[in-house]
N, C-alpha and C positions, 0 to 999 in steps of 0.2 A: 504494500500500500504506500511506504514513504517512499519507492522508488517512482509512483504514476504521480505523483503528490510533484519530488523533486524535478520530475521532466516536464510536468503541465506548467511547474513557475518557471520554466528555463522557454517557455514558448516564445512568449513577449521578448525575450530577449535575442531568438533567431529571426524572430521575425524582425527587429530594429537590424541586427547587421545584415540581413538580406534586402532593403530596405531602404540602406546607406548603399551598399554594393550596386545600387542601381543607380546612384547618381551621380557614384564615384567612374560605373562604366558608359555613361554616355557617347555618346557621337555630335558630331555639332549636326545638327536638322540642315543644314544647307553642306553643300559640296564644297570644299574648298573656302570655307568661312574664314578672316581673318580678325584676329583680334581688335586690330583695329578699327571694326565693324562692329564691336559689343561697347556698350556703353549702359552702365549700371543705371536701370530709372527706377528700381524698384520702389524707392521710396519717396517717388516723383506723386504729384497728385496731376489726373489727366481726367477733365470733365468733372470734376468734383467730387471725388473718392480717389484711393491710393491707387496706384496704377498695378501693383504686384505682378510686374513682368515685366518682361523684356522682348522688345521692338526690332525687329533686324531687316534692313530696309535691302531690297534688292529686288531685280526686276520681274514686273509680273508674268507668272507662268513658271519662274524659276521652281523648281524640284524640291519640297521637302521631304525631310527622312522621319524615320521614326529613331528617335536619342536611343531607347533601347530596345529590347525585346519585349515582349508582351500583349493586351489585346486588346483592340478597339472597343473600347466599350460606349460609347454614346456618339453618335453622326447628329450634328446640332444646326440648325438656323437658327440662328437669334437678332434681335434689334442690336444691341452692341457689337457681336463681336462676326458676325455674318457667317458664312462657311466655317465650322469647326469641329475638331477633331477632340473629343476627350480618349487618353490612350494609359491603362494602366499598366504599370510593369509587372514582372513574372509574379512576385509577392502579393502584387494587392497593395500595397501599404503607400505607392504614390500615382499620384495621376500626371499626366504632362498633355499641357493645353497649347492646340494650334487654331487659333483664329486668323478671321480677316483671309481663307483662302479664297483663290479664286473658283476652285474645284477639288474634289477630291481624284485620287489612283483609281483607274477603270478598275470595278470590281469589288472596292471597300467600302465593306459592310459589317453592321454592329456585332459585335463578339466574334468578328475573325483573330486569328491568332497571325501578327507580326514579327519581324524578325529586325535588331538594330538593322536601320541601311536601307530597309525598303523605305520606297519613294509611297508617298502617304496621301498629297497632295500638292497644290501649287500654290505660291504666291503669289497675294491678292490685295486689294483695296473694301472685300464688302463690308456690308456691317455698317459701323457708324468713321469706318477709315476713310481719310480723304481719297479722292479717287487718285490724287495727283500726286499720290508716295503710300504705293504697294510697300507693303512689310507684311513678315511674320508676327505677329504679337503672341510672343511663347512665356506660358506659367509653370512652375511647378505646383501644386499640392498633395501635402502627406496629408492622405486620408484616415479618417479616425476610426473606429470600430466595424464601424454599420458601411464605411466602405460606398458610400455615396460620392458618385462626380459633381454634383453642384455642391458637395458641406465641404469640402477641404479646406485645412488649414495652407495658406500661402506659402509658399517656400523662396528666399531668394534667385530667381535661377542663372545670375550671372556668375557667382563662382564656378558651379557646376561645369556653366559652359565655355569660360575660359580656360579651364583645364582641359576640356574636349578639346578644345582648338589648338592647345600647346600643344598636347598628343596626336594630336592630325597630321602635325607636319612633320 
């Protein structure tokens, strides 16, 4: 009994470094991104609340990836954020948000299973982005128990992705 006891409270704890390990192994969402190209707004205010993401401007149609492995979980239209991707990693424990595309990958659909590197969709202006500066508007959130894509807690994602891009080259 103390051994089911000892491994059930050791869960929570595989699940955090499985977790971390997902955002430690990213890919940068665009091919050939330079760092130069990332500039920290997380805690920028955009329209009137916090912006909790990161913008990466480049030209519409360009090819986003999926950062890592795991599965489409929500195909979104929305007034903000227009064409979007919510994509959970292999854990469950974070979600990573691609708005503002122009379109999505022939064939992606909710709860396929993705692989870091696939092309996911394209960038875009929809939503409430100006038409006149296509970006990616990419979030992270670590999801809480119940594992919902709209309740995530915001996660910065410019470190994440600066390391990606160190690694890239």
């Amino acid at each position: 009994m103390r051994l089911c006891v000892c491994i059930a409270g050791l869960f929570p704890v595989f699940l955090a470094v499985g977790a971390t390990s997902s955002i430690l192994k990213m890919i940068p969402p665009i091919h050939g991104l330079a760092l130069a190209n990332l500039r920290d707004m997380f805690e920028e205010v955009h329209n009137g609340h916090p912006h909790e993401a990161i913008d990466i401007l480049e030209p519409r149609g360009t090819p986003v990836r999926a950062v890592v492995s795991g599965s489409v979980r929500k195909l979104f239209l929305s007034k903000p954020g227009g064409n979007t991707i919510y994509q959970f990693d292999e854990m469950g424990v974070y979600c990573y948000y691609y708005a503002h595309l122009d379109g999505y990958a022939e064939g992606l659909r909710e709860g396929m299973r993705i692989e870091s590197g696939d092309v996911i969709g394209f960038v875009g202006s929809t939503g409430n982005a100006d038409p006149r500066t296509p970006h990616l508007h990419f979030a992270i959130f670590h999801l809480g128990p119940e594992r919902l894509w709209w309740r995530g807690k915001a996660v910065d994602p410019y470190p994440g992705l600066a390391e990606a891009v160190k690694r890239a080259k």
